[in-house]
C-alpha positions in Angstrom: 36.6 -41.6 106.7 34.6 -38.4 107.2 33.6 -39.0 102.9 32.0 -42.1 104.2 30.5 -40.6 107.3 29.1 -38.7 105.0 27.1 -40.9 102.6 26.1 -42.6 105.4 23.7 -39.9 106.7 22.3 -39.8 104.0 20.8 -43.1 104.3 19.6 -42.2 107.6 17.8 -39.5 106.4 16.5 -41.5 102.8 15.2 -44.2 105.8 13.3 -41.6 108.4 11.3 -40.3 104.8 11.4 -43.2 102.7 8.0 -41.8 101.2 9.7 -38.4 100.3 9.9 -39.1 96.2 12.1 -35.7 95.8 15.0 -36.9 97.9 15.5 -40.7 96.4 15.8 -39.3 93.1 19.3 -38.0 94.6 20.2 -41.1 95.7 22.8 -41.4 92.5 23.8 -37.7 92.6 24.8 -38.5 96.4 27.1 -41.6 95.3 28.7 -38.6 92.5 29.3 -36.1 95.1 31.2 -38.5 97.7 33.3 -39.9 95.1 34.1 -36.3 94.0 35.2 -35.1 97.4 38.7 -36.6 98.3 39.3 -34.3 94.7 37.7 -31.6 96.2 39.2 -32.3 99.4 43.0 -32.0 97.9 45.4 -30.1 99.8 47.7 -27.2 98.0 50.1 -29.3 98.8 49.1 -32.2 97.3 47.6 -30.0 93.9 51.2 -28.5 93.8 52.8 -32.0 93.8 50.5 -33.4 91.1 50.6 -30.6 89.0 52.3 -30.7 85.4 54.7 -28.1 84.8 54.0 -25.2 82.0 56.1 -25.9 78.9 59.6 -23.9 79.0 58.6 -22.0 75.5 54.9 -20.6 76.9 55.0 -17.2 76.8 54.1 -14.8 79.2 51.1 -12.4 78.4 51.2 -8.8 79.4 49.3 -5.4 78.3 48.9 -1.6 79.3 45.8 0.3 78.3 45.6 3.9 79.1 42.4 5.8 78.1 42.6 8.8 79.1 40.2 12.5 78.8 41.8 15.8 77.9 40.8 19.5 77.9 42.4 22.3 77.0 41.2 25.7 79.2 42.3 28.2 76.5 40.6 26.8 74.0 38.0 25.3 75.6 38.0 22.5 73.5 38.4 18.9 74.9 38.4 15.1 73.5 38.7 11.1 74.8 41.7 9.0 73.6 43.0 5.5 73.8 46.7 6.4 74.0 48.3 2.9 74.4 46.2 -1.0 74.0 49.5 -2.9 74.4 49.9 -6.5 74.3 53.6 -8.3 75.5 54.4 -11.8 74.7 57.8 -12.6 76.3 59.4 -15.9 77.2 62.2 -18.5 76.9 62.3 -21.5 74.5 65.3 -22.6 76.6 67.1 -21.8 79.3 69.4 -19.4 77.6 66.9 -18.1 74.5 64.4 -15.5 74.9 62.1 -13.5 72.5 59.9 -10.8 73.0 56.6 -9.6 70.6 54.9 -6.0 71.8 52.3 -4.5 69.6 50.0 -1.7 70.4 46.9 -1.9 68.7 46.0 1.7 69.5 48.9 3.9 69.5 46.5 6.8 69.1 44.3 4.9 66.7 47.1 3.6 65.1 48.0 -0.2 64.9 52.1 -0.3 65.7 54.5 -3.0 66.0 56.7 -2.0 68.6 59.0 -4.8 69.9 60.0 -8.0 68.0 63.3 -9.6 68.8 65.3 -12.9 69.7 68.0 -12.9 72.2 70.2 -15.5 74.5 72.1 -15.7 77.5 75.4 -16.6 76.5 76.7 -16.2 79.9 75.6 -14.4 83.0 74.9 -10.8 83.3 74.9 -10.3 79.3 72.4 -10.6 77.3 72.2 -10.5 73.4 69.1 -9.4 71.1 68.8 -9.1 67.6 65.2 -7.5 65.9 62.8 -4.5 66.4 63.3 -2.9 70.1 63.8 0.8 71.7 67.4 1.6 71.7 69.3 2.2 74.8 69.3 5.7 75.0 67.4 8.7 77.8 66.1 7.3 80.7 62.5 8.8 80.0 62.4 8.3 76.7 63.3 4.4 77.6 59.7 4.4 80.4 57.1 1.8 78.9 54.1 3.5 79.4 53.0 1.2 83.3 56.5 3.5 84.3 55.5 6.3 83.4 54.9 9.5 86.1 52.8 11.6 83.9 50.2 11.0 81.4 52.1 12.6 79.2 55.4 12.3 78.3 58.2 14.9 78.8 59.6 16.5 75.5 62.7 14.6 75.5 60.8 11.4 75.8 58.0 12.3 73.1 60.0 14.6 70.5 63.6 14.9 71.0 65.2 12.0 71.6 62.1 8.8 71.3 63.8 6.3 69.0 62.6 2.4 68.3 64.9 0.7 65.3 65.7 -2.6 64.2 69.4 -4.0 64.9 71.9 -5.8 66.8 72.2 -4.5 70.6 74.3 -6.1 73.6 73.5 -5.3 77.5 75.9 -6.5 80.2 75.7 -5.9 83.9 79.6 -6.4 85.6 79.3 -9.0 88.6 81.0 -7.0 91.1 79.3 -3.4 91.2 76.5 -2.4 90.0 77.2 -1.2 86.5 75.4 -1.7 83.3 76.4 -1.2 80.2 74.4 -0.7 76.6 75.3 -1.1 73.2 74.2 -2.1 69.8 73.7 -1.3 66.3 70.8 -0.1 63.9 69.4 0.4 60.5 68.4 4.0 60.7 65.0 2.7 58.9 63.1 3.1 61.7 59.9 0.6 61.9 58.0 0.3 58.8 60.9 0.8 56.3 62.9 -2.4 56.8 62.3 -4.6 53.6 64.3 -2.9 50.8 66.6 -0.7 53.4 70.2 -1.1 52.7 73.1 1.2 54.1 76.8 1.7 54.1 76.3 4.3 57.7 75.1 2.1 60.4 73.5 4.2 63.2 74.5 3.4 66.5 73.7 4.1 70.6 75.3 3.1 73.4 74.2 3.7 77.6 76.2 3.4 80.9 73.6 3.1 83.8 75.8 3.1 87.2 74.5 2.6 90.8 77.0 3.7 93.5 74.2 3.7 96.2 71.0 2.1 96.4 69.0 5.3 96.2 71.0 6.9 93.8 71.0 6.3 90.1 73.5 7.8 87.0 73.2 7.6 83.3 75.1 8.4 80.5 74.6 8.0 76.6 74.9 8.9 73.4 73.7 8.2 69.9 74.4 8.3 66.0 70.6 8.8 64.1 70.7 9.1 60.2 67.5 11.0 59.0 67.2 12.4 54.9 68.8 15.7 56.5 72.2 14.2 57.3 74.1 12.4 60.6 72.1 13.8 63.9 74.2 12.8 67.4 72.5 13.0 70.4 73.8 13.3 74.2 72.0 12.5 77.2 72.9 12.6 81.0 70.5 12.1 84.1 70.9 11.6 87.9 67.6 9.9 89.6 67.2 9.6 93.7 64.6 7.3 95.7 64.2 6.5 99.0 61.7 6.6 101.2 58.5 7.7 98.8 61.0 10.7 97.6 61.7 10.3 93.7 64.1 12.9 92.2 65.4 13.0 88.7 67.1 15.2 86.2 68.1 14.7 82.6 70.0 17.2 80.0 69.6 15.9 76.2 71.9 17.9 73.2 71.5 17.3 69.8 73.8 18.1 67.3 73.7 18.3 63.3 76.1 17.5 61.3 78.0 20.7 59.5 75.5 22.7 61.7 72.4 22.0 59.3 70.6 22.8 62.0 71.2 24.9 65.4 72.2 22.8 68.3 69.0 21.6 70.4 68.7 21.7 74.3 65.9 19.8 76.3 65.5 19.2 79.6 63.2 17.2 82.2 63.3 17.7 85.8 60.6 16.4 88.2 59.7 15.3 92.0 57.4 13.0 93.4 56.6 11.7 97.0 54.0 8.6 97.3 52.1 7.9 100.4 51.3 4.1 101.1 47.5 3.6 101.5 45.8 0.6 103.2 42.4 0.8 102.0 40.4 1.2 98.6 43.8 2.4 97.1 47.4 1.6 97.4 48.9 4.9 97.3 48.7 8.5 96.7 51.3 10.5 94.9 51.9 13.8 94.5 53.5 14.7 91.5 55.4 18.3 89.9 57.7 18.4 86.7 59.5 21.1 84.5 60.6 20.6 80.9 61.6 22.6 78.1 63.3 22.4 74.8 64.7 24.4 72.3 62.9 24.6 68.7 63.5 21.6 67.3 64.1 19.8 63.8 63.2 15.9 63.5 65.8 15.7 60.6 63.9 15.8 57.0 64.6 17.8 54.7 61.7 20.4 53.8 60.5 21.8 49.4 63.9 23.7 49.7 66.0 21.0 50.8 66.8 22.4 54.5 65.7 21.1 57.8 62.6 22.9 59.4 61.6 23.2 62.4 58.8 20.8 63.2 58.6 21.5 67.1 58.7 25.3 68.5 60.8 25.8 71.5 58.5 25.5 74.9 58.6 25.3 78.5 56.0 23.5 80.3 55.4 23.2 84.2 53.5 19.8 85.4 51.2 19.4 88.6 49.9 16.0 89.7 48.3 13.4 91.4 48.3 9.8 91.2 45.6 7.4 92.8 47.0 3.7 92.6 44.7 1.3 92.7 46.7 -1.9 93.3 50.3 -3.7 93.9 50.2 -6.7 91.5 48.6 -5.4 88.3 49.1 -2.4 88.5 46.5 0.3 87.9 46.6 4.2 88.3 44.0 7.3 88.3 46.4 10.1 86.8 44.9 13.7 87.5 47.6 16.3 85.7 47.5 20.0 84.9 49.9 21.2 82.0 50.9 25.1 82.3 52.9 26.2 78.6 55.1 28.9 77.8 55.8 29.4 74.2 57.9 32.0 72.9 56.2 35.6 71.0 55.0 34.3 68.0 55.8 31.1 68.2 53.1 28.4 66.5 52.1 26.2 69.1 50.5 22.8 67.9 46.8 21.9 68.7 47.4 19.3 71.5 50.8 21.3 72.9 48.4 23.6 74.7 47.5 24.7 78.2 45.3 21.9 79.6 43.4 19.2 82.8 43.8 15.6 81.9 42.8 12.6 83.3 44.0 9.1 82.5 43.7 5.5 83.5 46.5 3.3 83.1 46.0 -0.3 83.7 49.3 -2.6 83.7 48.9 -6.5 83.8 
């Protein structure tokens, strides 16, 4: 064989300079390295058929980091953050069980559990989960960070309508058209107030997500939160189009208080984006703009006084953007933003709610 053909010239050669003492010393490494090359000389084919398959139950690793450097031009004041060091373990310890662990170990220097929860597969198309997870409400509000557009995240996605809680939820796409629909049902508790938490007023949220097109996207929901200020119910609706590097998307968000605590609040996200495929040192260029709003806003506790307060002061914002994108696989992006507000007369606008450039890098893997 060409192994033996091999070790054969190097006889030859050990026999033309038998007096060379640095090359008879390798006479026993020679003997290692032929019997080490049929290994070495193992097809993919033949490493695929040998190979042991991974354990059903081994999870699959994932993360985001996103560090990103901010300044705002009024101001003039600027700062470095880590924003998000997430780590995902999802997987199945059979067939039809799955769980999923997410914690972010720098949530702005905060350690936070985000997802833990159990689910199975009872049949296909539904799924079940029970344990710590964002309800299925918004459709920015529900981005992980990798999805996200901007480096920051609209209003209805950071203030108005972000909720993660612990409960019983149900998901089930119908086999004939491409409809999905959302339920389940929560604590009110939040994350960190779960051991001694009992209630008679489960919250609630539930989310249609309906396809009639590929390009074209519609969702619908609504949801039942429970803060010390009394019941809160939130609406949502969105449309979002894509094709052909176009990206278009709208969403309205309401929120009501119960026995008008609190004055109705309106939000709104609207944005456009066109990516250009690239072939060299990135793989694509995007061009980014976005307009949000929202009314002033109450996150539902009661103030001294025993009224709600307004803890965010209606705003407008206008986004521009570009986004570098570094690779397909693992994903990683260069996000380059401007942030333009507009704040009512008056109106106390919060340190980093401010006119201002930032730059962020988001790694996905």
């Amino acid at each position: 064989s060409e192994n033996w053909f091999r070790l054969l010239s190097i006889f030859k050669f050990l026999k033309i300079y038998p007096s060379n003492m640095l090359i008879k010393p390798l006479l026993p490494l020679a003997f290692c390295l032929c019997a080490a090359l049929p290994a070495l000389a193992e097809t993919p084919a033949d490493s695929a058929k040998n190979k042991k398959p991974l354990p059903e139950w081994l999870p699959k690793i994932s993360g985001t980091l996103r560090a990103k450097g901010e300044y705002q031009t009024r101001d003039k004041e600027g700062r470095f953050e880590v924003r998000n060091a997430r780590v995902a373990f999802d997987g199945n310890v059979t067939p039809i069980v799955i769980y999923r662990a997410e914690v972010d170990l720098s949530d702005e220097g905060r350690i936070r559990m985000l997802d833990a929860y159990a689910g199975v597969l009872p049949v296909k198309g539904l799924t079940l989960r029970i344990g710590q997870m964002r309800v299925p409400f918004s459709i920015d509000a529900h981005r992980s960070p990798h999805k996200q557009f901007f480096a920051n995240r609209s209003f209805i996605a950071k203030q108005v309508g972000d909720v993660r809680d612990v409960g019983l939820c149900a998901s089930y796409t119908l086999p004939i058209t491409p409809l999905t629909i959302e339920g389940g049902l929560f604590n009110g508790s939040g994350l960190t107030d779960q051991k001694d938490y009992w209630t008679k007023n489960l919250n609630f949220s539930a989310k249609v997500q309906w396809k009639p097109v590929k390009m074209l996207t519609l969702q619908g929901s609504v949801q039942k939160i429970s803060p010390t200020g009394g019941t809160v119910m939130l609406y949502d609706g969105g449309v979002s189009f894509n094709h052909a590097g176009v990206f278009l998307e709208a969403e309205y968000l309401r929120k009501h208080y119960k026995n008008n605590a609190y004055h109705a609040v309106n939000a709104l996200n609207t944005m456009a984006a066109y990516t250009l495929p690239l072939r060299r040192v990135f793989d694509h260029l995007r061009f980014l703009t976005r307009f949000d709003m929202m009314d002033d806003h109450s996150r539902g506790a009661l103030n001294d006084e025993g009224v709600l307060q307004t803890d965010d002061a209606a705003r407008k914002r206008l986004t521009a953007g570009i986004t570098l994108g570094f690779a397909k696989r693992i994903a990683a992006e260069l996000r380059l933003n401007y942030e333009k507000y507009f704040y009512d007369k008056g109106a106390a606008m919060k340190t980093s709610e401010r006119d201002k450039v930032v730059m962020e890098m988001m790694i996905h893997f």
